[in-house]
C-alpha positions in Angstrom: 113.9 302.7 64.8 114.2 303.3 69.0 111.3 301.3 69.1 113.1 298.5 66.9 115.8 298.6 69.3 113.9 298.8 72.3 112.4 295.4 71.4 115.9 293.8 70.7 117.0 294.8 73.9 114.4 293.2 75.6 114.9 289.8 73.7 118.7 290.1 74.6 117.5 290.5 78.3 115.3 287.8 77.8 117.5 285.5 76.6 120.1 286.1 79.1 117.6 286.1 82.1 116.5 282.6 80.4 120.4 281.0 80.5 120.9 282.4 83.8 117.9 280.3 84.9 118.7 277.5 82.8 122.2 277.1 84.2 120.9 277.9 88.1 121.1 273.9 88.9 123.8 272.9 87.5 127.2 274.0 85.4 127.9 270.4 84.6 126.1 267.1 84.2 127.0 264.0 86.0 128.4 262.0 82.8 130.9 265.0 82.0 133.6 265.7 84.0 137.0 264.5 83.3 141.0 264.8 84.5 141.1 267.8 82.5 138.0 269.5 84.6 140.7 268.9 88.2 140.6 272.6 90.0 137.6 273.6 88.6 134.2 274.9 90.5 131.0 272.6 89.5 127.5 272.5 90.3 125.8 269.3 88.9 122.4 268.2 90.0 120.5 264.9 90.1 119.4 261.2 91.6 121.7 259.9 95.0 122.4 256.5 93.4 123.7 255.6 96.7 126.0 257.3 99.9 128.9 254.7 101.8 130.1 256.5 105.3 134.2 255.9 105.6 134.8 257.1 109.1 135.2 260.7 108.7 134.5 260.9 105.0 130.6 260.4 103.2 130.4 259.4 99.5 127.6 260.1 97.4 127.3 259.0 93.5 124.8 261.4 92.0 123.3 260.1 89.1 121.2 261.8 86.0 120.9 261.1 82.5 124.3 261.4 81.5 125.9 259.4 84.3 127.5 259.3 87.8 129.3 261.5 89.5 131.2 260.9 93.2 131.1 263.4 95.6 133.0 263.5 99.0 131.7 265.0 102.0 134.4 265.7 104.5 133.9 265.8 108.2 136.8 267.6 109.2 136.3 270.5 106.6 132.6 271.5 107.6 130.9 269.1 109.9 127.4 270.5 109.6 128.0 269.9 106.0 129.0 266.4 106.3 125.9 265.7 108.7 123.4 266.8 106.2 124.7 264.2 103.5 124.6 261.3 106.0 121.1 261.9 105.7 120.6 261.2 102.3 118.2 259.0 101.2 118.2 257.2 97.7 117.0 258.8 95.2 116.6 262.5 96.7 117.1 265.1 94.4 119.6 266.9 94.8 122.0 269.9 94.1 125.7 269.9 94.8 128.6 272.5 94.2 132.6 271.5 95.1 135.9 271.4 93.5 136.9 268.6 91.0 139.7 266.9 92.1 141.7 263.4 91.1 140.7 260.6 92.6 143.2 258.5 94.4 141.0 255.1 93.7 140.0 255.3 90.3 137.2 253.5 89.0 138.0 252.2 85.9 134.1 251.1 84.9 132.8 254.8 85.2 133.6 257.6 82.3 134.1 259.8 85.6 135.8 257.0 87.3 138.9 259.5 87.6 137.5 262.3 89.2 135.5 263.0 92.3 133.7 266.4 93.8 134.8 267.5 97.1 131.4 269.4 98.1 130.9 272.8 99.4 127.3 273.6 99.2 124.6 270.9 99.5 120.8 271.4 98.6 118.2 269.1 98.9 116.1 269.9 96.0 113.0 266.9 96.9 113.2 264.2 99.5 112.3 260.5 97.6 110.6 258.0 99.9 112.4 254.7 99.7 111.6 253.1 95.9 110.1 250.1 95.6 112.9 248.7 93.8 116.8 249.8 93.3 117.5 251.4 90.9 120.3 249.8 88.8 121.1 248.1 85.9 120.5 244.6 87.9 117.7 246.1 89.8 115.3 243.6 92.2 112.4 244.7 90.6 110.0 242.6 89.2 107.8 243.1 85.5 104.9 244.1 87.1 106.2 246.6 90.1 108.7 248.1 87.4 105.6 248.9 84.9 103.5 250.1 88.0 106.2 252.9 88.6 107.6 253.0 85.6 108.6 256.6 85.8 111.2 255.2 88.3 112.1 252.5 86.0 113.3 254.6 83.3 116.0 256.5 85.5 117.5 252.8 85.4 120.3 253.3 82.7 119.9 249.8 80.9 116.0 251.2 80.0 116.8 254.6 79.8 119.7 254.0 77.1 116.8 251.6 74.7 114.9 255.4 74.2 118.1 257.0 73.5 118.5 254.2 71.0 115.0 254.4 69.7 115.3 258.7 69.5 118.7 258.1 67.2 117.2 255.6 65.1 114.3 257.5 64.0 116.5 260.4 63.3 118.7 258.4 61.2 115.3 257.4 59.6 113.8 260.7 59.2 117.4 261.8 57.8 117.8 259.3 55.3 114.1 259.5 54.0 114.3 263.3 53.4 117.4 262.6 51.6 115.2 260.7 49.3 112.6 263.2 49.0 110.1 261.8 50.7 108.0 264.7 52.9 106.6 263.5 56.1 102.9 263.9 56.5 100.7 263.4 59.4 97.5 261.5 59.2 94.2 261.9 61.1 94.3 259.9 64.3 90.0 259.5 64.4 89.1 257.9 61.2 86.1 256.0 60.4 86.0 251.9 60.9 87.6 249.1 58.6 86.7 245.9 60.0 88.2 244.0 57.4 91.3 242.9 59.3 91.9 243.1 62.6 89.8 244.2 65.7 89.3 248.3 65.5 89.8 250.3 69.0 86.2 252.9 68.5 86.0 256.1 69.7 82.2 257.1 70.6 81.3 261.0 69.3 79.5 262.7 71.8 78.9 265.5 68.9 77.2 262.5 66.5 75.3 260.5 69.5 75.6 256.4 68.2 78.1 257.1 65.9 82.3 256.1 66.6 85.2 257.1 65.0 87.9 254.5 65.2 91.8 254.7 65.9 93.7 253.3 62.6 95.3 250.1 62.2 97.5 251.7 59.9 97.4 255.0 57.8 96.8 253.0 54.9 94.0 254.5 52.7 95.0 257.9 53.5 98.6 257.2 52.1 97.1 256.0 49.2 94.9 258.9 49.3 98.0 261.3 49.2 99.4 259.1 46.3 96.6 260.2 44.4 97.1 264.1 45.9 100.7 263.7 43.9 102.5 263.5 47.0 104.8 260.7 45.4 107.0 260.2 48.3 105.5 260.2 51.6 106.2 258.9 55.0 105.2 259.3 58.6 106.3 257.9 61.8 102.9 257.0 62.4 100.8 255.6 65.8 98.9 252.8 65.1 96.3 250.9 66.9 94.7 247.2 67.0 92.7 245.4 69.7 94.6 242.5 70.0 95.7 239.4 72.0 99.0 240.2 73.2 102.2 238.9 73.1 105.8 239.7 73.9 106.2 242.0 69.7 102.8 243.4 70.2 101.4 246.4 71.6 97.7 247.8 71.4 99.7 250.7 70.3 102.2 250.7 68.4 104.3 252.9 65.9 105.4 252.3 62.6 107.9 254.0 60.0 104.9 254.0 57.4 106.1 254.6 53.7 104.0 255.0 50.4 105.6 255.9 46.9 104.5 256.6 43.6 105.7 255.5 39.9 107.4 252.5 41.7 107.8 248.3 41.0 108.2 245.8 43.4 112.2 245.9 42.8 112.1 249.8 43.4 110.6 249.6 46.9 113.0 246.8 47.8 115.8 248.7 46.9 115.1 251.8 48.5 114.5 250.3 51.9 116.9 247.7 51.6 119.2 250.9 52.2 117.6 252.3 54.5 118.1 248.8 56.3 121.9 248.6 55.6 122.0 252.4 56.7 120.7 251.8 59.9 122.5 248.6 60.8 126.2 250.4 59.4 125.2 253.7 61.7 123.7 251.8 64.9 125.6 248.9 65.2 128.4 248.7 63.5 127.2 245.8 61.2 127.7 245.9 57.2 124.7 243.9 55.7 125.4 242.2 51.8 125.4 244.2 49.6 122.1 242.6 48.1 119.9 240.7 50.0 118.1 237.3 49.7 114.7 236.9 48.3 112.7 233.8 49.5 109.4 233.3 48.2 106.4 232.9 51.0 106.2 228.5 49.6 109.8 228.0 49.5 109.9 229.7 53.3 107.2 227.7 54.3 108.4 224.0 52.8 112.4 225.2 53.8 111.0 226.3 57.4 107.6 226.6 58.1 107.5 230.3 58.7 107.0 233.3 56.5 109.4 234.9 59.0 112.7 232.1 59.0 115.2 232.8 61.4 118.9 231.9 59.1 121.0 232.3 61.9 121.4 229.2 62.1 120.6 225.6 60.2 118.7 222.8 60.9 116.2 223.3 57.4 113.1 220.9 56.5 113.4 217.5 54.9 110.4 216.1 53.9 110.8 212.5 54.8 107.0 211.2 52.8 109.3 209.1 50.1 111.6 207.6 53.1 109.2 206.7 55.9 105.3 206.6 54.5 104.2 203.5 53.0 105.9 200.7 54.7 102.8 199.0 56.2 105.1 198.9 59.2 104.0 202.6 61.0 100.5 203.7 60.7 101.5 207.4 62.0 103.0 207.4 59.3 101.5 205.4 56.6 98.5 207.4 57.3 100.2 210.9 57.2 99.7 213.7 54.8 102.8 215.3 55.6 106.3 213.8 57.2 108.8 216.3 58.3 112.4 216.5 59.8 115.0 218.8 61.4 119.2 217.4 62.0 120.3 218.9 64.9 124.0 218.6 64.8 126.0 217.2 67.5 123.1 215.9 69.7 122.9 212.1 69.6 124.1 212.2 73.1 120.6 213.7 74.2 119.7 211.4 77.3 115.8 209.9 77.4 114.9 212.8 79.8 115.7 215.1 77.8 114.0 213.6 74.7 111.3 213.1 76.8 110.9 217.0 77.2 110.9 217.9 73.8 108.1 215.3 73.4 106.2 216.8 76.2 106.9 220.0 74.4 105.9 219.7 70.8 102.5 218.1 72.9 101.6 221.7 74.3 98.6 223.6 72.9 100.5 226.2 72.4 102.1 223.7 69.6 99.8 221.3 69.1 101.9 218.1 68.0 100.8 214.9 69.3 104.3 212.9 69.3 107.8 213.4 68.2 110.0 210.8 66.7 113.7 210.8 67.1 116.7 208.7 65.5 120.1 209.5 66.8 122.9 208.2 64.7 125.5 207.7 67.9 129.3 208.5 67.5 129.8 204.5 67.4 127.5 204.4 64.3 124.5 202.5 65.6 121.3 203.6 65.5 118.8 204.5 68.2 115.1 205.6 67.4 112.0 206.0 69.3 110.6 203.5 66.3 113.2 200.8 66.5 111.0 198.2 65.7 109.3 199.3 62.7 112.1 200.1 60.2 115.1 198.5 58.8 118.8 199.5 59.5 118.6 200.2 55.2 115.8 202.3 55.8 117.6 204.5 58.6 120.8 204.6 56.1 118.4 206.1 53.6 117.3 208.3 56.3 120.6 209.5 57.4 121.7 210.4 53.6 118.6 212.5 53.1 119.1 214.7 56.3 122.7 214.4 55.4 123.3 213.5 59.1 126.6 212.5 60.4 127.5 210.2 63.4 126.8 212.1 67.1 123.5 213.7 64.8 119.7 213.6 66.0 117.0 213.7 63.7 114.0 214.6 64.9 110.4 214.1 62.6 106.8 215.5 63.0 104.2 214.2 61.1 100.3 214.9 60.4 97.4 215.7 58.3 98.1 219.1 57.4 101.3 219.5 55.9 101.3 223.6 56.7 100.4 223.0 60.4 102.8 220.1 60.6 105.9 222.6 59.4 104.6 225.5 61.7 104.9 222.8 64.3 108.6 221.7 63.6 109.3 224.9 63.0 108.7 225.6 66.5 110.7 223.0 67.4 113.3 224.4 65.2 113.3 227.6 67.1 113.3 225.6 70.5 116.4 223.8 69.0 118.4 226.8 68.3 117.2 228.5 72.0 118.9 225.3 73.8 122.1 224.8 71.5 122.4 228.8 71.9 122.5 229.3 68.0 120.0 232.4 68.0 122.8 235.1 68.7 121.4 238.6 69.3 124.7 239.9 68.0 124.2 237.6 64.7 122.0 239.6 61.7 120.8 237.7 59.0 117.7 239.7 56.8 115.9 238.9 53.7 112.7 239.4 51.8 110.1 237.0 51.4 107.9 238.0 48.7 105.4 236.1 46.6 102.6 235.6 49.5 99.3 234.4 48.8 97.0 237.0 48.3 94.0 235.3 50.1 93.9 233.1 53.5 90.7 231.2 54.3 89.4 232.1 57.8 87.0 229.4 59.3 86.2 231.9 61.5 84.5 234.0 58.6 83.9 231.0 56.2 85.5 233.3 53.5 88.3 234.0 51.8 90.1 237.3 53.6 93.1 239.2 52.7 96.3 238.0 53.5 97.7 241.7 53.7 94.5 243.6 53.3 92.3 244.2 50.1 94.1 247.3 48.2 97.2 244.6 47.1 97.8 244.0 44.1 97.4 240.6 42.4 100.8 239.1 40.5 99.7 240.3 37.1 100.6 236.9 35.9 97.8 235.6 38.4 95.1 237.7 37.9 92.8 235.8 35.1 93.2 233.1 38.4 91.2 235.4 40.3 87.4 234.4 39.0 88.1 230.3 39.2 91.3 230.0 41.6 91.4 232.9 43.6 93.2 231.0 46.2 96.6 230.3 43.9 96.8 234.1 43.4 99.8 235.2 44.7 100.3 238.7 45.6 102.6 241.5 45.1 103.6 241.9 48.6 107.1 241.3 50.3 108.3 241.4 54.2 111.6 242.3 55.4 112.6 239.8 57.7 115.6 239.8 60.3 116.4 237.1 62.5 113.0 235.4 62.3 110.8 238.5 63.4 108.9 240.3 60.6 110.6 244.1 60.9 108.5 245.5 57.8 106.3 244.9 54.8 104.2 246.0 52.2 103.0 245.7 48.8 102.2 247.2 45.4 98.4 248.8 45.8 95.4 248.1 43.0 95.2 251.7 41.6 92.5 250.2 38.6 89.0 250.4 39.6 87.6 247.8 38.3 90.4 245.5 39.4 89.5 247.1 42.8 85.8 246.2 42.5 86.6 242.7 41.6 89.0 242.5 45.0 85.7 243.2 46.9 83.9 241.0 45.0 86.5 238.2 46.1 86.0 239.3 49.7 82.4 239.0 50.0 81.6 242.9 49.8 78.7 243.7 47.9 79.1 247.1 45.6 76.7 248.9 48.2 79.2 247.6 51.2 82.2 248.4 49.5 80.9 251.9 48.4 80.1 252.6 52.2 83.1 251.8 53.3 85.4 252.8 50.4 83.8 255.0 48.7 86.3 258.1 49.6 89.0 255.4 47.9 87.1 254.5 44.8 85.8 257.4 44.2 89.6 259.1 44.2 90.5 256.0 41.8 88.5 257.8 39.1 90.6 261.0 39.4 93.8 259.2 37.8 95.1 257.7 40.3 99.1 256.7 40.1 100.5 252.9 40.4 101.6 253.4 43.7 103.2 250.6 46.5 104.7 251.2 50.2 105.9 249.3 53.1 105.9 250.1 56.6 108.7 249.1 59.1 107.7 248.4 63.1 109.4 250.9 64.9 109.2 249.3 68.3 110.6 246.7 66.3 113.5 247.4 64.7 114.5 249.1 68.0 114.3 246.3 70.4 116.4 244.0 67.7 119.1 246.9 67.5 119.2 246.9 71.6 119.1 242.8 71.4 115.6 243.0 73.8 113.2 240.0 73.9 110.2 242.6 73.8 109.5 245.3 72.8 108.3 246.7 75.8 111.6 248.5 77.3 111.8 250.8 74.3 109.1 251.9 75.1 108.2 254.6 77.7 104.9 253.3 79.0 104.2 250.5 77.5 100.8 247.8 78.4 101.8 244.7 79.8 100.2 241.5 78.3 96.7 242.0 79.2 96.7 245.5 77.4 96.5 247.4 81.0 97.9 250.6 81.9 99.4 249.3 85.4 100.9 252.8 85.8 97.6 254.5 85.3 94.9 252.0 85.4 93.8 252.2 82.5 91.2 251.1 81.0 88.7 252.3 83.4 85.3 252.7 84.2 83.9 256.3 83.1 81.8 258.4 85.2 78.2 258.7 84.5 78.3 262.0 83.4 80.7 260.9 81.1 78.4 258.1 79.0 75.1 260.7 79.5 77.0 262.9 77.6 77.9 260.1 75.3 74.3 259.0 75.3 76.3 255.6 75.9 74.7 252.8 78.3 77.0 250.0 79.1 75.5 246.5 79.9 78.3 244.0 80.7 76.7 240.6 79.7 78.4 237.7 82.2 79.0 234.0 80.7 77.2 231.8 82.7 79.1 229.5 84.6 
């Protein structure tokens, strides 16, 4: 028993020795302090934002995590005190311990905007070298000198409060999932290859010499693998990996809110993280989505707006124009046209020729790939200007102007090609580009829905196959499946995405959990029974063991966070994020390894240069 208590005294002692250390810096932090604090002794500790000399008096904001604080050094109390602040640099670190008192100019803009610290003790924790950029909210820094020191970057509050953002949301997420039963699992992070979709990152073994893990693209057979365990509700904030070209939503690493459930329909997966939509949206900002949202299957998005991803904020849908405009024997373009396509963009017949001049120029880019755009702008005074004037009627351009239901002060504007799929990805470009300039696309604005019904196989000319849409463990629409031996390509699949403001947030499908209907998938794809055993065999094999119908859906984190905090990347909610060439700028990484490095690896690298 003495020994019992000897042991809880020494955990008490602990503990207390601990706080004490803990609260050594500082009693208060820089966000805190109010009206109500006025008389009291503080110590806070942080970041000088910046110092401003008054004649006898030197102000210093201190800055941390939780805001700014002013302090006031005053010559006429304690000189030597006074002299020491004036030497302050931004950014040194800093310890400070005064008296709170009311200040007689109140800033208004700061939660301490009423109070200031009248310092007593000053200690300069670490001196800071002048940054290379301020840091503020509207700091001078550029992309690429912010993401070389990024470290500094996040002290900025307008980054700093995006990972505060990102920490509450998964939270939330974590919350609301447990509520539904679902236990969070983690996966292995070194898994074997899956080529069959994108580009794997490998991970040579120097234990196995030519052989390579490889980082997952998603934890997707290992999910299914615990569906099979009985786990019937599992999720995992999960990091994920794919060697991809860049852009301003992707990441080589990413991390997704990665779901799988057993003893589930479509409808039941839909539900479930419809809520867990509405949740988030209600708790973060504020916004009540319907009550039930829309579904929109993948060829009614695609003929409405081109894009398996439509943005509703705002209008401006497809009209297919082939009945109005093809056939005329007046307009070649357009007699000779698989596909004729147009967009009304209210209130712009007053567009000038330069201007419609630069929307030519850029449908034209590669990145778009048109080679023309036609306009018709049905003026206030209700004449008619087009680019093709001379080849239609002023009955055909009243036709014309019904269809897009199109008033007076309207433009129309019409793509046309060979390939009615690329022509609508095209316009719907434009589209997009329509709604940028007319300022339609407001990040405050939420509009979400489902689009389900996908095809379940693309053809790659890359390949000269048929490939996956989603990824070969998706189950066919069972009203498709005795398509699958003569028409596999007018399969449709039993997949949906949840879509928000024309980016893709999440998505998933029901899985095959038959094994012969698994078989016949890899069949499809072009993997003989020896291939598919090789790579799948862990998968098939656990089929035979009475495996569950099963379906999930994963959510982009990085995502769904940068459209909460209204960001055009995804990069500042982030920590330390690549920039577009998938380079560490911070680190400089990737790198070369040391020698001793790929002996060990039995590795020899041989860079082969393109010849000029």
């Amino acid at each position: 028993m003495a020994n019992v208590l000897f042991i809880c005294q020494k955990i008490t002692t602990f503990a207390l020795n601990l706080q004490i250390t803990i609260n050594m810096y500082r009693s208060k932090t820089c966000g805190e302090l109010r009206l109500q604090d006025s008389g009291n002794i503080v110590t806070i500790a942080g970041w000088v934002q910046r110092t401003r000399k008054m004649g006898g008096m030197t102000f210093v904001d201190v800055r941390d995590r939780y805001g700014i604080t002013q302090v006031v050094f005053n010559e006429s109390v304690d000189p030597d005190l006074c002299a020491k602040a004036n030497k302050l640099g931004r950014e040194f670190c800093v310890q400070i311990k005064g008296i709170v008192n009311e200040r007689e100019s109140k800033n208004s803009k700061m939660p301490t905007g009423d109070i200031e610290i009248e310092a007593q003790a000053l200690n300069i924790l670490s001196e800071s070298i002048t940054p290379p950029f301020t840091i503020e909210d509207n700091t001078d820094g550029g992309d690429d000198i912010r993401m070389k020191y990024r470290y500094l970057d996040l002290r900025r509050n307008a980054v700093r409060k995006n990972l505060e953002l990102r920490h509450r949301m998964t939270i939330l997420i974590r919350n609301f999932l447990d509520s539904k039963d679902f236990i969070e699992v983690e996966t292995p992070i070194l898994i074997g290859s899956t080529p069959e979709g994108a580009r794997d990152f490998v991970v040579p073994s120097r234990m196995n010499p030519g052989q390579f893990y490889a980082l997952p693209q998603s934890p997707q057979t290992l999910k299914q693998l615990l569906m099979v365990s009985g786990f019937d509700r599992y999720f995992q904030i999960a990091k994920c990996f794919r060697d991809e070209d860049l852009r301003a939503d992707r990441q080589p690493e990413f991390t997704q809110i990665d779901c799988e459930m057993s003893f589930v329909e479509q409808d039941d997966v839909i539900d479930l993280f419809e809520d867990m939509a509405r949740h988030i949206f209600k708790e973060v900002r504020g916004v009540e989505l319907p009550a039930k949202l829309q579904q929109m299957t993948w060829h009614e998005a695609m003929r409405r707006f081109g894009s398996d991803k439509p943005d509703l904020r705002f209008g401006m849908e497809f009209v297919e124009l082939m009945d109005v405009l093809k056939g005329t024997g007046t307009f070649s373009v357009f007699d000779n046209a698989e596909y004729i396509g147009g967009i009304c963009v209210p209130g712009c017949a007053a567009y000038t020729r330069k201007q419609l001049d630069q929307l030519t120029d850029f449908v034209k880019r590669p990145q778009v790939g048109a080679k023309g755009l036609v306009y018709v702008k049905f003026n206030e005074d209700g004449t008619v200007k087009s680019s093709i004037d001379k080849f239609y009627t002023p009955e055909v351009w009243q036709t014309l102007k019904e269809k897009m239901n199109a008033n007076d002060g309207d433009l129309v504007l019409i793509l046309s090609g060979d390939n009615a799929n690329k022509t609508r990805t095209q316009l719907c470009t434009l589209r997009l580009e329509m709604g940028d300039r007319l300022g339609l696309r407001d990040k405050n604005k939420f509009e979400c829905l489902w689009i389900i019904d996908f095809p379940l196989f693309e053809w790659s000319d890359e390949e000269q196959r048929l490939m996956a849409t989603h990824h070969p463990f998706t189950m066919p629409n069972p009203d498709d499946i005795p398509l699958l031996d003569e028409h596999p390509e007018q399969v449709r699949a039993k997949a949906y995405d949840f879509v928000c403001n024309g980016i893709e947030l999440g998505g998933g499908s029901l899985r095959i959990h038959d094994g012969k209907l698994q078989a016949k998938m890899f069949d499809i794809l072009g993997f003989t029974p020896e291939r598919a055993m090789a790579q799948f065999g862990f998968l098939i094999n656990a089929f035979k063991y009475g495996a569950p119908p099963h379906a999930g859906l994963a959510f982009g984190l990085d995502r769904f966070v940068s459209i909460m905090a209204g960001l055009d990347s995804i990069r500042d909610c982030i920590a330390f994020p690549k920039n577009n060439s998938g380079r560490d700028v911070m680190l400089d990484a990737p790198g070369e390894l040391d020698p001793k490095q790929l002996d060990e690896l039995q590795l020899k690298v041989d860079i082969h240069q393109e010849k000029e």
